[in-house]
N, C-alpha and C positions, 0 to 999 in steps of 0.2 A: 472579551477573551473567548478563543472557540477551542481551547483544549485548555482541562485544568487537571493535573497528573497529582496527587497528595498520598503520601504515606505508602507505596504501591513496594510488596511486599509478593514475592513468586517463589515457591517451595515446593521441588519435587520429593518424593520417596525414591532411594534407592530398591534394586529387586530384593523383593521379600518383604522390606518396610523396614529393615532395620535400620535404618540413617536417614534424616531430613538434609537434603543440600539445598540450600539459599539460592538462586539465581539473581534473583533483582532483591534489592536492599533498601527499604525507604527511600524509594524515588520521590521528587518533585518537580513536576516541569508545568511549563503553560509557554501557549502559541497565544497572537494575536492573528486575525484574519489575515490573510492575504500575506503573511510571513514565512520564508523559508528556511529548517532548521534541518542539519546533520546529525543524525547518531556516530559517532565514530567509535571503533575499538575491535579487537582482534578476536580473531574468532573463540568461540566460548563464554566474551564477556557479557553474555546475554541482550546484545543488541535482537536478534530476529524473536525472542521472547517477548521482549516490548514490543517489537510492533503485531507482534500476535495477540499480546492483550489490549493495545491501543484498537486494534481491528476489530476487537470484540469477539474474534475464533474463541477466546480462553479466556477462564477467569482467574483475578489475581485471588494470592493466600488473604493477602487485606488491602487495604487501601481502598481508592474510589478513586474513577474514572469520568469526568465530566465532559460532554465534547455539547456544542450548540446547549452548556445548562443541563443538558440531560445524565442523569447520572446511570450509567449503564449499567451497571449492576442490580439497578430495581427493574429492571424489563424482562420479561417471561421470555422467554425460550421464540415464541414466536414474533413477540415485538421488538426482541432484540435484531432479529433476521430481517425485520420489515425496514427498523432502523438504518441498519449497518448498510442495507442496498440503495437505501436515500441519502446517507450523508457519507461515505466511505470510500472511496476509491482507490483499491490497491494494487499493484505491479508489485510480483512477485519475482525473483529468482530463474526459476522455471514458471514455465508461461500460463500453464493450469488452463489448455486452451481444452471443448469441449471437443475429440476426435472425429464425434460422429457430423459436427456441424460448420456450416462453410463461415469463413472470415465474417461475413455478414450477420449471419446467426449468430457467432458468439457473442458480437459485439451489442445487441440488440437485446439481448437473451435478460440483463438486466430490466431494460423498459418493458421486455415484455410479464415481466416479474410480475407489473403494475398495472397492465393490460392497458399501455401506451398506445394511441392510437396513430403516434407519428415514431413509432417507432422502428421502423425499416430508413422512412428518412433521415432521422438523426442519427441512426446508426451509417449510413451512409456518408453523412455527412463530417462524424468521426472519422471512420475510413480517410476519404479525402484530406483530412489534416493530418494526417499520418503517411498521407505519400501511397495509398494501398487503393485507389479505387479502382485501379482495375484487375486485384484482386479480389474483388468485392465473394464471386462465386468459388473460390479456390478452397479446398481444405487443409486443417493444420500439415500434415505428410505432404503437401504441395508446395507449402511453403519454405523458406530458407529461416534460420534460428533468428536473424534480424527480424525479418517478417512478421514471424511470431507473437518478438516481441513489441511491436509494433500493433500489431491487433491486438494482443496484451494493453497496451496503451490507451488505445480509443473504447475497450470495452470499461478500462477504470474510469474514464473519462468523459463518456457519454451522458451520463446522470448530473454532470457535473457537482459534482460530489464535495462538502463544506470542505473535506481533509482529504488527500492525495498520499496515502504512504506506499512510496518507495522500498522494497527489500531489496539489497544489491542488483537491481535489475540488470547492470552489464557483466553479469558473474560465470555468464555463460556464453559469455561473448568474445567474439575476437578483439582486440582495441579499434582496431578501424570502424567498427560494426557498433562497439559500444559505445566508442564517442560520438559516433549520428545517433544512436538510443539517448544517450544522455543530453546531448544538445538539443534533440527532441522534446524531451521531456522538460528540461527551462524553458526553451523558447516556449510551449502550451501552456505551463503553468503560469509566462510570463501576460503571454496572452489574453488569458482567463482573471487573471488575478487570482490563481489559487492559492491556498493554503499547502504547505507543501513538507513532508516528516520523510529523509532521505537517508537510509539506513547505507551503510558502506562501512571497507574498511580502506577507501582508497581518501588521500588528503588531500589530492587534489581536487576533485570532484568534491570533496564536502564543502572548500572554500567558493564555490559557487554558491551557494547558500548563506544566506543575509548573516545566518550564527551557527555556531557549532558546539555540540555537546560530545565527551564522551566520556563515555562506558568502559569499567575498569573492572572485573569483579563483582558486577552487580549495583555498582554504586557510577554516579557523576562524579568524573574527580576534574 
């Protein structure tokens, strides 16, 4: 099992503190390696909440998060960070691309976290399987939103990472533009055998993936 989700419980305050609102609700889920599952459900059902705490950005109200055994909520501040850049790989919405730094940089920017010393080639080499090598020296404002997300892709994906979470990656995309993103993104996962957590509200796209869960109010229903 390389993700095990138990009792997973998320509560905000209202402004001021006068009201707790529930978000997620005694969740339980678990992946098997190399498995592909869908979040489905409409906006507000707290789908991009899970994968923020699946990511490790944010901690739940209770519950425990297991991904490769390790329970992520016993890791300090900075092992969590060491963690999350070795076994996590995520594609966001918006592309969260570094401005100042060319397609090749961003991509790389993980390995070099670890002070990789092939890490310009494997970043490259991402690139390439994303259709961008000769984008390699371009920067984000160069790029077209496809683009983007596409070097979006090879920077989640360079580490090759136990878990791949998806947030609606084609949400900001034309459909022509988002069905090469998303055909992209199974064909590599397929390639790889990754593990793969595919947040959407779209049903077609979730039925590419081997199972489908969703999110109703904070609960699997």
């Amino acid at each position: 099992m390389i993700l095990e989700v138990s009792n997973l419980y998320k509560n905000f305050e209202t402004a001021g503190g006068t009201e707790t609102v529930e978000v997620l609700k005694d969740l339980n889920m678990s992946m098997e390696a190399g498995e592909t599952v869908a979040i489905l459900g409409q906006s507000g059902s707290g789908k991009s909440t899970l994968l923020t705490l699946l990511a490790g950005l944010d901690s739940p109200s209770s519950g425990e998060i297991l991904l490769n055994e390790q329970n992520m909520q016993a890791l300090n501040e900075e092992e969590l960070s060491k963690f999350r850049a070795l076994n996590i790989g995520i594609i966001f919405q918006q592309f969260h691309l570094m401005s100042h730094l060319t397609a090749l940089e961003n991509v790389s920017l993980p390995l070099d976290l670890f002070k990789d010393s092939d890490s310009t080639a494997k970043a490259k080499e991402a690139l390439e399987q994303v259709g961008l090598a000769h984008r390699i020296d371009h920067f984000p404002h160069q790029l077209s939103g496809g683009e983007c997300q596409r070097v979006a892709i090879a920077r989640a994906m360079v580490v090759r990472p136990s878990i791949l979470l998806a947030d609606e990656p084609t949400g900001n995309l034309d459909n022509s533009t988002g069905q090469l993103i998303s055909d992209m993104i199974f064909d590599l996962v397929s390639k790889h055998n990754m593990t793969l957590l595919f947040v959407t509200h779209n049903e077609e796209l979730a039925l590419r993936c081997g199972r489908q869960l969703r999110l109703q109010g904070g609960k699997f229903i």
